[in-house]
C-alpha positions as CSV (number, residue, x, y, z in Angstrom):
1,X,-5.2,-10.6,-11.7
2,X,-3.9,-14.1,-11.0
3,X,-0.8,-15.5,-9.1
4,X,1.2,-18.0,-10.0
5,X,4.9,-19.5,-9.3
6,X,6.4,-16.5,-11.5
7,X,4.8,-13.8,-9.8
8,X,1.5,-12.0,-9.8
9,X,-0.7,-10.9,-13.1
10,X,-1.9,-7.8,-12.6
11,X,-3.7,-5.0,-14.7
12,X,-3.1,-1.3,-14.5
13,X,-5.2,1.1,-16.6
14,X,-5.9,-2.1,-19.1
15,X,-2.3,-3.0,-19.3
16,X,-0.8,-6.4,-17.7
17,X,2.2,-7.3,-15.9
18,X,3.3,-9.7,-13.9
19,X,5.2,-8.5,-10.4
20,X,7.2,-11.0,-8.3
21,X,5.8,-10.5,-4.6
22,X,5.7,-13.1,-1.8
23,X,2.6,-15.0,-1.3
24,X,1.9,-13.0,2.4
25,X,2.1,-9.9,0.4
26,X,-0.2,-10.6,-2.3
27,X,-3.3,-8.8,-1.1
28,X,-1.5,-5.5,0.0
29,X,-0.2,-5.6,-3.9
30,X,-3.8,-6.0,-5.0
31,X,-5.0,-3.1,-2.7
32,X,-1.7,-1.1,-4.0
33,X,-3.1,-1.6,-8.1
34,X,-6.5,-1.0,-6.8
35,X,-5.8,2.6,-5.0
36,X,-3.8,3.4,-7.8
37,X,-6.2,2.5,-10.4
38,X,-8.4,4.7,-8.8
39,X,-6.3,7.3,-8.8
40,X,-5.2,6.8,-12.4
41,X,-9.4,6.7,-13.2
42,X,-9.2,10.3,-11.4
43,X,-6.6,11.9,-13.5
44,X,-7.8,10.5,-16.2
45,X,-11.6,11.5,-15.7
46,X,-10.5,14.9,-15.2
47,X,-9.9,15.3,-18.7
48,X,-6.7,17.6,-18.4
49,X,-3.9,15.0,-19.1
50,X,-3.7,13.2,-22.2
51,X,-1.4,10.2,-22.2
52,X,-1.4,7.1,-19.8
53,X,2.3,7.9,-19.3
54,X,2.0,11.4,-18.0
55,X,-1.6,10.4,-16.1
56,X,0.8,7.4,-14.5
57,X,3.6,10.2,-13.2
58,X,0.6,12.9,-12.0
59,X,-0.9,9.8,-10.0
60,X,2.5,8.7,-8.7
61,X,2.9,12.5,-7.5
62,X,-0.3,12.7,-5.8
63,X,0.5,9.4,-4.1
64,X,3.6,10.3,-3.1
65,X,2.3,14.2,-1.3
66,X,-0.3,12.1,0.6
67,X,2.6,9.9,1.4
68,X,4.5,12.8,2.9
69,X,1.4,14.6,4.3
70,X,0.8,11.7,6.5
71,X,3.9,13.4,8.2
72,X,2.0,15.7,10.8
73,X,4.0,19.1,11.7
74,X,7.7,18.7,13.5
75,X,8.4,15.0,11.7
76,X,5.8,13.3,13.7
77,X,5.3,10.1,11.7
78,X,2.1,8.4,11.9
79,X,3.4,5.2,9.8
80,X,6.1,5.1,12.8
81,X,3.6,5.1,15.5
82,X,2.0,2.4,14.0
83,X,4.6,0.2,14.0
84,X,5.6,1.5,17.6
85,X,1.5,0.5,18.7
86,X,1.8,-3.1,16.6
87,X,5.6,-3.8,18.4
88,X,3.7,-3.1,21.7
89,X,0.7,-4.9,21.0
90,X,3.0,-8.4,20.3
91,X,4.8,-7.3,24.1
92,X,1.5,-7.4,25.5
93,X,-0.1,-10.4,23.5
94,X,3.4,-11.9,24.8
95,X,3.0,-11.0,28.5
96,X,-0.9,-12.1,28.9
97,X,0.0,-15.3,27.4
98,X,3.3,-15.7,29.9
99,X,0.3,-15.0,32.5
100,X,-1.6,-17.7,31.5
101,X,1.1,-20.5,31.9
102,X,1.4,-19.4,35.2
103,X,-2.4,-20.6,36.6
């Protein structure tokens, strides 16, 4: 996997392609091809699917349901919360600095 002014190189099940994504989202992409390797690896081990298409679409269904499990009963959305916790954290990484211009 390499990067250049083009995009990003990368390699899924032996196959390469090359994916614009900004620079400060390089290494989330990276962890993306990785967990879905994995995944992929899974399907593939398992030895009931023939076919790197249909092992592709079983592993982009299992990634989507643990996607929409992470939903806990009643729509309470954990992804959410965490970017409700990270907004907060800036507030308050905001306010103690504030505090410190004051002394």
């Amino acid at each position: 996997m390499s990067a250049d002014s083009k995009g990003l190189q990368i390699n899924v099940m032996g196959r390469e392609f090359r994916v614009a994504c900004p620079e400060n989202e390089q290494k989330g992409l990276l962890e993306a091809v990785d967990y879905l390797n994995r995944k992929m690896q899974e399907i593939r081990d398992g030895g009931k699917i023939v076919g790197l298409e249909r092992i592709a679409i079983m592993a982009a269904l299992n990634i989507a349901h643990e996607l929409l499990t992470t939903k806990v009963g009643g729509g309470f959305d954990i992804a959410e919360i965490k970017r409700r916790m990270a907004h907060m954290e800036t507030i308050l990484d905001q306010a103690v600095f504030d505090q410190k211009e004051l002394f």
